[in-house]
Structures are given as structure tokens and as C-alpha cells.
N, C-alpha and C positions, 0 to 999 in steps of 0.2 A: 445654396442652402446651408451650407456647414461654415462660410469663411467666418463667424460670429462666435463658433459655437468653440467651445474650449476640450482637449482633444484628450483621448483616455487609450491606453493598450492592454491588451489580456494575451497572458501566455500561462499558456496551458504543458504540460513537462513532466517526464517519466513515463513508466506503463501504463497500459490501459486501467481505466476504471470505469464501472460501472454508475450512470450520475452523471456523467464530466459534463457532457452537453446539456444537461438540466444546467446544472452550475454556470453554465455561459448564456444559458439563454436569461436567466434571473438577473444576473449581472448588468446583461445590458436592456434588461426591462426597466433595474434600478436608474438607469444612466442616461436613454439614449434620448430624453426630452432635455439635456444639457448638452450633452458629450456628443461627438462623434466619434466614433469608437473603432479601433483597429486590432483586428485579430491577429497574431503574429501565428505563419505556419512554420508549425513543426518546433515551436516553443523557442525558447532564447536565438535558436539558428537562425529563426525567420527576422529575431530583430536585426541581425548581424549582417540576413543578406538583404533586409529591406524589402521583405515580402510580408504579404497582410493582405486582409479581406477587407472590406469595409464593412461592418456588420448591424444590424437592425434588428426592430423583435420581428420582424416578417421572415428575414432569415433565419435566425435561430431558431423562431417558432414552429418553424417547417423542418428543424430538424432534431431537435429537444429530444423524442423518441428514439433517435437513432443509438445503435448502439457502440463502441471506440469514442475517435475524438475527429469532429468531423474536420478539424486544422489542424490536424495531424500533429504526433509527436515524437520526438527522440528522448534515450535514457544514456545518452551519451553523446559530447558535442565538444566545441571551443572552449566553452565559459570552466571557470573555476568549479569544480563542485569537489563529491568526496570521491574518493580511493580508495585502495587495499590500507593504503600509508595513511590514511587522514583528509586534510582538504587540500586540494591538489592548489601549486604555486598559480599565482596571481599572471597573467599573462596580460601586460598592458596594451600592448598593440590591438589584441582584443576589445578588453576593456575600450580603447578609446576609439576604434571604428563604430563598438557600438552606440558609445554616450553621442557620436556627430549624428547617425542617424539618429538616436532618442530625440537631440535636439533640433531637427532640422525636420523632423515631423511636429515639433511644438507641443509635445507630450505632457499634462500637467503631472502624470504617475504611468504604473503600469500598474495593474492587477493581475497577480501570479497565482496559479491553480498547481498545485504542490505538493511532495512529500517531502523530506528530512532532506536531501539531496538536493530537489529543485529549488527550496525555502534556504538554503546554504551559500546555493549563488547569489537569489535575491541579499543574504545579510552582507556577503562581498561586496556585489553591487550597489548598495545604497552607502558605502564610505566613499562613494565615486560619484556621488549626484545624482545618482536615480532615486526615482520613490516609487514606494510598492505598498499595497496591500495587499494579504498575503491570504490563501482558502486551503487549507489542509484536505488535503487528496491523497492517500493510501490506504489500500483494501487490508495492511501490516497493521494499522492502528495504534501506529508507536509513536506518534508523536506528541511530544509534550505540553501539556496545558490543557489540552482538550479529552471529555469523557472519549468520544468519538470524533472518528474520520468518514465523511464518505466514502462508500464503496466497501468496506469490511465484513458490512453485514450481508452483503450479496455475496462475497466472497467465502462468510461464513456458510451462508443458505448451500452454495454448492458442495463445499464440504462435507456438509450436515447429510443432502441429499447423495451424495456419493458413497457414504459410509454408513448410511442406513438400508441403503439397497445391496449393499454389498456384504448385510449380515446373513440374507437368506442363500446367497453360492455358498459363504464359508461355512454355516450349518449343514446345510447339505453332501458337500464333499468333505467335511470334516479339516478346513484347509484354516490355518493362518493368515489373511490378508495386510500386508503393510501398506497405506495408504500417503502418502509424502504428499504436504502442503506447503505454501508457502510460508517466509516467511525465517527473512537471515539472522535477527538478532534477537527480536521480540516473539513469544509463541501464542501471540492472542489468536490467529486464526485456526490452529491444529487445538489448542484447549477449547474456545466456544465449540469446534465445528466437533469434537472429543465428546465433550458436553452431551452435546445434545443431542448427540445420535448413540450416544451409551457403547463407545468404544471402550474396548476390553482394557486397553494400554493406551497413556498417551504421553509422549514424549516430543517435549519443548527445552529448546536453547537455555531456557535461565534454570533448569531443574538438573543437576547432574548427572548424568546414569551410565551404564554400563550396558552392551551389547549383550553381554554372561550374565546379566543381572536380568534380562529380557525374557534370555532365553531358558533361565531356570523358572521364573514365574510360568513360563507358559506352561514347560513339561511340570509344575505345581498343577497348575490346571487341568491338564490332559488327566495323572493321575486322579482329579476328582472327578473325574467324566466328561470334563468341558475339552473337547478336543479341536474345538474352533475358537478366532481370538477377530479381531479386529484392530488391528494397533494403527495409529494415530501421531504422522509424525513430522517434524519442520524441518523445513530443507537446510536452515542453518544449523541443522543439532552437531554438538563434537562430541559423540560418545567417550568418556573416560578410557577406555580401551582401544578406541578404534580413531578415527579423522571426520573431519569436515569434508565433506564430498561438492569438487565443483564438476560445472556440467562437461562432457567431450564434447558438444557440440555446441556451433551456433560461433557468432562474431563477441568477443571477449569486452566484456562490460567496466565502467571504471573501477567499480567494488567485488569484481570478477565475477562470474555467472555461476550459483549452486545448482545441484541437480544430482540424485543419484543414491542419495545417503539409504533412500527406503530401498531400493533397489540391493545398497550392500547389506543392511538388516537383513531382507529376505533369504540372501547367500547366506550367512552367518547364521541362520536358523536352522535352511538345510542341511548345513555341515557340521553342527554341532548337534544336533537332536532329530530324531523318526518323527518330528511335523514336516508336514508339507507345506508350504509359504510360496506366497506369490505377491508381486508389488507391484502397485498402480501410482502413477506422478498423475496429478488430476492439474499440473501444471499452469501452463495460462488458459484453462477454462475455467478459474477460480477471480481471472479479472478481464472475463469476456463476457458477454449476455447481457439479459437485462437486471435493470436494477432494482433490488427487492423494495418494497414498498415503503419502507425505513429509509433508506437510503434516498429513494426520487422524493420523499418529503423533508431530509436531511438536505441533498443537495437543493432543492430549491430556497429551502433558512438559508444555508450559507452562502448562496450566493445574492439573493437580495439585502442580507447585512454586510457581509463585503459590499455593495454598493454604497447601504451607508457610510460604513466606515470612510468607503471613499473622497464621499461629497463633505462630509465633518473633514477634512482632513486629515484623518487618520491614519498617517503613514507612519512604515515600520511595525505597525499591527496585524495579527492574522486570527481573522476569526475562531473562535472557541466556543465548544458546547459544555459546560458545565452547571450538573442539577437540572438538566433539561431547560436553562435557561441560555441563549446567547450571551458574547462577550467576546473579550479581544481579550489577546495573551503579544508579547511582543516578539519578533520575529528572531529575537535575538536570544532570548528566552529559550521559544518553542524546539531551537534547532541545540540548545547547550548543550542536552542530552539526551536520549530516547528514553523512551515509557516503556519498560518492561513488564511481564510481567513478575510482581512479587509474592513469590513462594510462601509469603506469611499472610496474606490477604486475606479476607473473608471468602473468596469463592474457592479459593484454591482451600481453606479450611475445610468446607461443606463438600469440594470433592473431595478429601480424602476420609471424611463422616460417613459419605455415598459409598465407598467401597472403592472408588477411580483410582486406580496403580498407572503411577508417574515414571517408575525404572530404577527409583533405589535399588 
């Protein structure tokens, strides 16, 4: 059936997100009346050991609903990606056990399902003879060229619903809640999910602040009769006074594992001021579950023009949403820098119009 047919891979790499298997079943819906198509498990490792699925829309389509990644993935592996230090050295031996199998499956590209990290190796790997198109996957929504990532907005939706249920305990017991999101460099997920659930305080990575600067807003508060707060905050924040908090637990990540920072707010609340504070990591249940409705009709766009792109030949491209219009950004591009948020933007204007205290 296939000895004709001309042959495609999809690797899928990093955290879970919500979408992903929409994003593969689209893909090889775009494909699979050309291609024969091979799923690599557990992302770049599976090309490495020569493991894959053979995959079709009767498989996919039977699992499209599910929620993770049903060929599993790693956010740490062999290949080149980033680090603490930058992008981690080139390891050839690597490199060239994979490029024998790329070649020795008769691969005409790979399609890579991605964030800043996984889209890093792909730009490595394609100075070595591989080709890729590329589909932006992080619920971070930092990546470059594109309005939106799938998965962010789901990520947002639990955020949002985390922090809107969590305004009736803190009224009621009169308490401080610090809520920790994710979200290392860029703070699109703690500001929309901030947004929209009308958090008292919201404190992100690109906005400066101060612990003492926090903690005096609140008791400003308490004095005017508001003696409950909701604060809203990103696991990568380095408060001006205090550190970057990584996690004690769990097996040590290349760009090392955050976790904790809301946890040391809530101490530094206690001890500096008569609130009571209490802190929740709403951690990876911000890129578990299902996918809000934006996101499974996001992931399905992206991943049927990533097929296009595919069949035009459009390697080194990774799909992008801009103006709610499809488009390709270059993969070399996408990964130059991340998309932060900026401080002078229009929304961040209208929040601070709204009344939203950021932590100056």
C-alpha cells in the first residue's frame, strides 16, 4: 500500500498541552492521501531510537478527544535544545545516529509540534539535512511571530476559573490568596488569566516589583476596608527584593524546574503584616484537561496549514496566526526571541485605566 507513497514524520515535544492531538489528527488528515506518515514517540527520542506509529485519520480520529499526547512526550532529552546557559553544545554523534535513521526511513521532512525549546532543536537540526515544518504549541504564548499559541487559552480558562472561585473563600475569611501560574519569562498567562477574573494584584516577569511594594498595597487596602486580595502570579517572577524560586521537587529540567515563588509571597505577607495569606500553584493543571473551544478550533487551523505548508514545500516555516489570518513566520525567526509581554501596550494601558496594580 505505502511502497509508492512518499513518507512524512511528526514529533510532537515539551509539556502537555491542551489541542495537541487535535493538531495531529489535522495534520495527517492534510497528508495521509500522499504520505505515509510516522509518529515519532516521546518526540525527537523516538526518532533517535527508531520508534513510531504508523498513523491514519482512523487512528487519530479515534483519539483527537483525548486529552495529553497520545505519543507521548519528553521536555528533556539527547538533542540540542535550551538551558540555564543558553542553547545547549551541539552533540554530533547524536545528530548523526539520527539524520541515518531520518534517512533510512526515506523521510521527505518532519513536522514538529512545539514551543521555543522544541522549535530550537528543529533550527539546529535543519543545518544538518533535516527539514521541518514547524506548529507553535505553548500554553506560555511567547512565541514569536504569531498572535497566538495553542493551548494558552485553555490554560488561561483555568486560571481564570481558579481565581474567580477563589474570590468567595477570600471574602469570606477575610484572607489574601496568592495564586502562582505558570509561565518562566513571558507573563501572558497570570495577566489574561489576572484580567479576567478581576484579581486584586497581578504580578508578571516583565513588570518589576517588589515583595514590600506588595505588601504595603495590600495593608493600603485592609485600611480602606478591603481586607481580602487575590493576587495573581508567574512562576518565573524575581521580585526586586527577593529571588526567582525553583521547584525542590521532581527530576531537574534543562532550563531548570520553577515552583514556589507564590508560596514565598504568602510567607513574606505573614511576616510582614496582620493578613492572613494562603497560596495555591494551580501548576500542571493549567496544561492538563480539555481544550477550551478557541484552542480545538485554533489547533485544528494549525495543524491543517501545517500540512499545507508541508506539501508547497515549505520548510523552515512554522505556522502563525496573525489578524486572525493564517501565515508562516520562519523558524529561525520565531525562536530569535520570545514575545513578551510589553508594559507600554494597549492592554496593559487599559489595565492600569481599570484600576489593576501590577506591584510597583
Amino acid at each position: 500500500m505505502f511502497a509508492s507513497m512518499k513518507r512524512v514524520g511528526i514529533i510532537a515535544s515539551g509539556g502537555d498541552c491542551p489541542g495537541l492531538n487535535r493538531v495531529i489528527d489535522a495534520v495527517v488528515r492534510g497528508l495521509d492521501s500522499e504520505y505515509e506518515i510516522f509518529g515519532f514517540i516521546k518526540g525527537y527520542e523516538g526518532l533517535l531510537d527508531n520508534e513510531y506509529i504508523v498513523l491514519d485519520r482512523k487512528y487519530t480520529g479515534e483519539r483527537r478527544w483525548q486529552t495529553g499526547v497520545y505519543l507521548k512526550s519528553v521536555n528533556k532529552g539527547r538533542f540540542p535544545g535550551k538551558t540555564k546557559e543558553g542553547v545547549a553544545p551541539v552533540n554530533m554523534d547524536v545528530i548523526n545516529k539520527a539524520k541515518k535513521i531520518y534517512d533510512a526511513l526515506g523521510l521527505e521532512g518532519l513536522i514538529v509540534i512545539g514551543g521555543d525549546g522544541t522549535l530550537t532543536i528543529a533550527k539546529t537540526l535543519s543545518e544538518y539535512g533535516f527539514k521541518f515544518v514547524a506548529i507553535p504549541k505553548s500554553i506560555d504564548n511567547d512565541l514569536k511571530g504569531t498572535d497566538f499559541t495553542f493551548g494558552f487559552f485553555s490554560a488561561v480558562e483555568a486560571g481564570k476559573q481558579a481565581i474567580t472561585n477563589l474570590h468567595a473563600t477570600a471574602y469570606t475569611h477575610d484572607r489574601v490568596i496568592v495564586v502562582e501560574l505558570m509561565g518562566r519569562e513571558a507573563g501572558w498567562i497570570t495577566l489574561y488569566s489576572g484580567l479576567s477574573s478581576n484579581a486584586d494584584v497581578i504580578l508578571i516577569p516583565e513588570i518589576p516589583f517588589s515583595f514590600s511594594n506588595v505588601v504595603n498595597h495590600l495593608k493600603d487596602r485592609k485600611a480602606r476596608g478591603k481586607e481580602y486580595a487575590l493576587v495573581a502570579i508567574s512562576e518565573g517572577c524575581s521580585p526586586t527584593d527577593y529571588h526567582q524560586v525553583e521547584a525542590s521537587t521532581g527530576s531537574e529540567a534543562p532550563q531548570g524546574r520553577l515552583g514556589g515563588i507564590g508560596q514565598s509571597l504568602a510567607k513574606y505577607i505573614n511576616d510582614n503584616s496582620d493578613l492572613d495569606a494562603r497560596d495555591l500553584s494551580l501548576s500542571y493543571l493549567q496544561r492538563s484537561g480539555i481544550a477550551s473551544s478557541y484552542d480545538s478550533f485554533l489547533a485544528m487551523e494549525f495543524g491543517a496549514y501545517g500540512a499545507k505548508l508541508f506539501k508547497e514545500g515549505k520548510f523552515g516555516e512554522m505556522v502563525a496566526m496573525k489578524n486572525n489570518e493564517l501565515s508562516s513566520i520562519s523558524i529561525k525567526d520565531a525562536v530569535s526571541e520570545l514575545k513578551l509581554v510589553d508594559p507600554k501596550s494597549q492592554i496593559m494601558e487599559l489595565a492600569y485605566e481599570d484600576g489593576f496594580y501590577f506591584g510597583e
